[in-house]
C-alpha positions as CSV (number, residue, x, y, z in Angstrom):
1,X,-3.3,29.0,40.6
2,X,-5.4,25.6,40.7
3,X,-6.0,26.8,44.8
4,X,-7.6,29.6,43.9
5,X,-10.3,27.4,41.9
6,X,-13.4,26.9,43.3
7,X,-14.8,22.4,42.4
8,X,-17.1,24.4,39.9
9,X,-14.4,25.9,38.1
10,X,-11.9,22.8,38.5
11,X,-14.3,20.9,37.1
12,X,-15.4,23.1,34.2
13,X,-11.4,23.3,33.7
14,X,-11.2,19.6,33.7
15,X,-14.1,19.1,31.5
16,X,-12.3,21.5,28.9
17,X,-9.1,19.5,28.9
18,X,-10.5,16.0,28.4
19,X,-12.4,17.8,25.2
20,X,-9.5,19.3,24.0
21,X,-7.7,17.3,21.1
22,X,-4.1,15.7,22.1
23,X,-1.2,16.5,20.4
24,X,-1.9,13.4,18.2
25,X,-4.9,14.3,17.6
26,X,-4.2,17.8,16.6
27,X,-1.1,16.6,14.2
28,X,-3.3,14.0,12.1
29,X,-4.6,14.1,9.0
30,X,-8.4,13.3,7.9
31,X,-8.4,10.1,6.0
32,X,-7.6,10.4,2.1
33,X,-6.5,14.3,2.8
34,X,-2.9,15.9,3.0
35,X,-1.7,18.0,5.9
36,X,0.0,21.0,4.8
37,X,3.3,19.6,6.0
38,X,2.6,17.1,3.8
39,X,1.6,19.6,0.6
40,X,4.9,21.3,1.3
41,X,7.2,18.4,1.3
42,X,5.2,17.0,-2.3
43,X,3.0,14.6,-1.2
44,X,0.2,14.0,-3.6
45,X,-3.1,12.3,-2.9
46,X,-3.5,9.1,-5.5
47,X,-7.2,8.3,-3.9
48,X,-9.3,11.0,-3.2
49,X,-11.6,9.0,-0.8
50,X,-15.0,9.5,-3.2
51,X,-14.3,8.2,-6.6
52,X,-11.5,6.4,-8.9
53,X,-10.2,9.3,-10.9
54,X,-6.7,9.0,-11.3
55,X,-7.2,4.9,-11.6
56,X,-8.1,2.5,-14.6
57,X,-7.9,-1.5,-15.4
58,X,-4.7,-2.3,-15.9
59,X,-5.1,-3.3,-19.1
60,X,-6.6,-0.4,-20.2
61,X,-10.1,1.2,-20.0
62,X,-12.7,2.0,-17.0
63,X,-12.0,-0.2,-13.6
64,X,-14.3,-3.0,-13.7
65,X,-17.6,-2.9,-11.2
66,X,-15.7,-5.0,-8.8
67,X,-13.8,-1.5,-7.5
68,X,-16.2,0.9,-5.4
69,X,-15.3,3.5,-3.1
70,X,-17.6,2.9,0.1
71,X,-16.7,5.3,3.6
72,X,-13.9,6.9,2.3
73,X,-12.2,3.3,1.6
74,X,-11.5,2.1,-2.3
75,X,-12.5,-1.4,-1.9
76,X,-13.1,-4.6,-4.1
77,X,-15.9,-5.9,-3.0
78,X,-16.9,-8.6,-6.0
79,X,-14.0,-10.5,-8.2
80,X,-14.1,-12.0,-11.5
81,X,-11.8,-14.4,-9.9
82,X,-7.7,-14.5,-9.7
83,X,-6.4,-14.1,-12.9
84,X,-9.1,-12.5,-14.0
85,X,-6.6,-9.3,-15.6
86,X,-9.1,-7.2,-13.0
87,X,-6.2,-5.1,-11.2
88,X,-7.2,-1.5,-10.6
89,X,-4.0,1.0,-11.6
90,X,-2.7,4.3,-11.6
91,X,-3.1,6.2,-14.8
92,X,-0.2,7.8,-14.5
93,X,3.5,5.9,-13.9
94,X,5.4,7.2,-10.8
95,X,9.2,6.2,-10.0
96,X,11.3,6.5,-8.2
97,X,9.1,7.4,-5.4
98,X,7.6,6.9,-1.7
99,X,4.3,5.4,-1.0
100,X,2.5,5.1,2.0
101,X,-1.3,3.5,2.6
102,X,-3.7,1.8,4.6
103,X,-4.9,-1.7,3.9
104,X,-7.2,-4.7,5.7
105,X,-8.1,-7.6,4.5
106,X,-11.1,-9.9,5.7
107,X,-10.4,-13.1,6.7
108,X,-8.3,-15.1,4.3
109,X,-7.8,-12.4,2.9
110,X,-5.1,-12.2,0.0
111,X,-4.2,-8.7,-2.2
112,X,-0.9,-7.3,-3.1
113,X,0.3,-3.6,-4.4
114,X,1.9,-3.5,-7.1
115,X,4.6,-1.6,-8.5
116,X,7.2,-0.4,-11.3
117,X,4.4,-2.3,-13.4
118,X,4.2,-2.1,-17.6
119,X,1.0,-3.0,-19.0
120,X,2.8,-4.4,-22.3
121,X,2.0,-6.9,-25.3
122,X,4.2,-9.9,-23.8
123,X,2.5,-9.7,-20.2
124,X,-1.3,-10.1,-19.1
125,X,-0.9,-9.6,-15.0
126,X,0.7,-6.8,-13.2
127,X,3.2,-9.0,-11.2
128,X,4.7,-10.3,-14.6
129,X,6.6,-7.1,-14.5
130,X,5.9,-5.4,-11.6
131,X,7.6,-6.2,-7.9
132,X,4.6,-6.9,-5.1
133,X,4.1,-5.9,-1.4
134,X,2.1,-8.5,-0.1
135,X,-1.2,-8.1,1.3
136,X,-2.4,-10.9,3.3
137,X,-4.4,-12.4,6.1
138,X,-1.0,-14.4,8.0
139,X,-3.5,-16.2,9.7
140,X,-6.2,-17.2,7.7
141,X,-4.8,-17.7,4.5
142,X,-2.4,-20.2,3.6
143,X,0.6,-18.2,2.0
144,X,0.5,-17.4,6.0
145,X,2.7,-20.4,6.4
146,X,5.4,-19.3,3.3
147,X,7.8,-17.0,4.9
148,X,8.6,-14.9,1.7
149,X,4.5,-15.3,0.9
150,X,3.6,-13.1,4.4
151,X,1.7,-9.8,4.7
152,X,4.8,-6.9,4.0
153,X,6.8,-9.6,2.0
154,X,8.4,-8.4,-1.2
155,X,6.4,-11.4,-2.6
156,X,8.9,-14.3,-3.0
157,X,11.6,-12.5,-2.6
158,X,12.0,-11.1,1.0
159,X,11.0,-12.6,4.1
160,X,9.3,-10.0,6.7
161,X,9.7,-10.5,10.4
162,X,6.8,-12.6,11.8
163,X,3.7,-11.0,13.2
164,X,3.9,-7.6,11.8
165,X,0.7,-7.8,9.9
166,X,-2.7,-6.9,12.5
167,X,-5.5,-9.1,12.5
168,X,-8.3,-9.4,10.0
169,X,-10.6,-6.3,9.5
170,X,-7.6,-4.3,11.1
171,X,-5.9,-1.5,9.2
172,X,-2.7,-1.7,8.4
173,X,-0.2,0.7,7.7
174,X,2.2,0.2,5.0
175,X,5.5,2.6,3.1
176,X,7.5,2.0,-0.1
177,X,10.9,3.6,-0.7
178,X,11.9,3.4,-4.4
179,X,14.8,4.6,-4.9
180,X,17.8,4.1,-7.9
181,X,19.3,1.0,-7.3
182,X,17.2,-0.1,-4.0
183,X,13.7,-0.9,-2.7
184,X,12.8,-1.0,1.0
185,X,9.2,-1.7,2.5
186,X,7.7,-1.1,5.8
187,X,4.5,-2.8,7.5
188,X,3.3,-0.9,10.3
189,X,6.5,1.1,11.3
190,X,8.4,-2.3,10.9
191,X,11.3,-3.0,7.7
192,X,9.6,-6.0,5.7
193,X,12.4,-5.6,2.8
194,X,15.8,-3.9,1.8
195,X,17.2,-5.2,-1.7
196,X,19.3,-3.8,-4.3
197,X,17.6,-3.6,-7.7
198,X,18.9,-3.9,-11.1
199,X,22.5,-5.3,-9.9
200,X,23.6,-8.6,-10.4
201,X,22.9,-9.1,-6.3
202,X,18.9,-8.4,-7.5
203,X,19.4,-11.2,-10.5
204,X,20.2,-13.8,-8.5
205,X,17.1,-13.3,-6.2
206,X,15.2,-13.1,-8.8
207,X,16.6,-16.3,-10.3
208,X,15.9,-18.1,-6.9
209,X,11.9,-16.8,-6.9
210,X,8.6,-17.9,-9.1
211,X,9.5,-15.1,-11.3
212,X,12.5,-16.6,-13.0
213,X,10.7,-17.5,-15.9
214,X,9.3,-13.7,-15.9
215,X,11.9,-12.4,-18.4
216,X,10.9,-8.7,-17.3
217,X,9.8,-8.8,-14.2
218,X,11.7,-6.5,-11.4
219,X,13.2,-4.8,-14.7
220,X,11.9,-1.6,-15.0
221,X,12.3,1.8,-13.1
222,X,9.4,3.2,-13.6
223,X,5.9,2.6,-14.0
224,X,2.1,2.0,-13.0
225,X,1.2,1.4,-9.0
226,X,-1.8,-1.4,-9.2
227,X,-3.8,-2.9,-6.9
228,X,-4.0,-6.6,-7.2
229,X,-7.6,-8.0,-7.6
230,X,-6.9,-11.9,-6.0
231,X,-10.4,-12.5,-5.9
232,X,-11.1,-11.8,-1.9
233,X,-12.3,-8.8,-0.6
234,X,-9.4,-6.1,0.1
235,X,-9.7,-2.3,1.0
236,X,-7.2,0.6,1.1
237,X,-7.4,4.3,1.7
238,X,-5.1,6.9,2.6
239,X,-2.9,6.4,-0.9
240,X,-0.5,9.2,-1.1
241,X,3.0,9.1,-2.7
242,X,5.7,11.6,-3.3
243,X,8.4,11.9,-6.2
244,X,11.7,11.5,-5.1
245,X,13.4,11.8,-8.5
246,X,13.3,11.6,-12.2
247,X,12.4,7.9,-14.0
248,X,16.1,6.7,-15.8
């Protein structure tokens, strides 16, 4: 069939396939949107890409100035410093569940998401109860050098393999698998951490960590999804999660 083409048509053929989406192409989603495969299967969108609804402070009440939403990307782009209580989180509490997102970080960068977090009377920072994913810059910030500190960590718990996390300013592509009685993370297709949770096996790790003196930290099945506000500039986007069960 291509013989019986004359150049003009070969070319206007050739011109139509480079403009013509590639399978890849054609199977992804728009940032901060769901693809119907993804509606089908119960993913839901937690950012919407153009404002915070769906997200508070923590520790109650509006999200502080610090949290915009510039391009399509929730960002903090000003910090009242770390420890400032600043955290942006879910209004609602999700587990068990899955997560996925993107993140970047500018250089020495440092953020976390957090999760299975209570926002209760004994507590004033997300990571008292809740478990972290860290967000990092591994090579521009000094929890680079901590193994268990390392972007896709479950913070001081887990150690990810090394060089998983892309460069400053990159995206980053990160999952979360909560299920009853185990937690894995992912960091750009690669397993950052596979625990059990709530046995004896998840005590002791806990006991070896910086949260031992964290009575309830790692203890609860469900709760709120935050992002931490560490006092450098962090962005995500493309925040969608799906139930996988009923809280216990």
């Amino acid at each position: 069939m291509m013989r019986n083409l004359t150049k003009a048509g070969v070319a206007a053929l050739a011109l139509a396939l480079s403009a013509a989406p590639s399978v890849a192409q054609r199977g992804a989603s728009a940032p901060n949107t769901l693809s119907a495969q993804e509606r089908a299967a119960g993913w839901t969108l937690l950012f919407n890409g153009r404002d915070l609804t769906g997200w508070r402070s923590f520790k109650g009440g509006a999200p502080t100035p610090s949290w915009v939403v510039r391009d399509g990307a929730l960002e903090l782009t000003a910090s009242g410093g770390h420890m400032s209580g600043a955290d942006l989180a879910t209004a609602e509490s999700y587990g068990p569940f899955e997560l996925t997102l993107d993140w970047k970080v500018e250089k020495g960068g440092n953020s976390g998401v957090i999760y299975l977090a209570r926002n209760v009377p004994e507590t004033t920072q997300s990571y008292e109860t809740g478990l972290e994913m860290q967000v990092l810059d591994d090579q521009g910030h000094p929890d680079g050098k901590i193994p268990s500190h390392r972007a896709g960590s479950l913070y001081d718990i887990t150690v990810p393999p090394a060089g998983v996390s892309r460069p400053a300013g990159s995206w980053n592509h990160a999952r979360l698998l909560v299920e009853p009685g185990r937690i894995r993370q992912w960091l750009n297709g690669v397993p950052t951490a596979d625990v059990s949770y709530g046995d004896a096996a998840w005590k002791a790790r806990v006991a070896k960590s910086k949260f031992a003196k964290m009575p309830l930290y790692g203890t609860f099945t469900s709760g709120v999804i935050a992002l931490q506000d560490h006092g450098e500039p962090v962005a995500f986007r493309n925040i969608k999660l799906r139930r996988i069960g009923a809280a216990r």
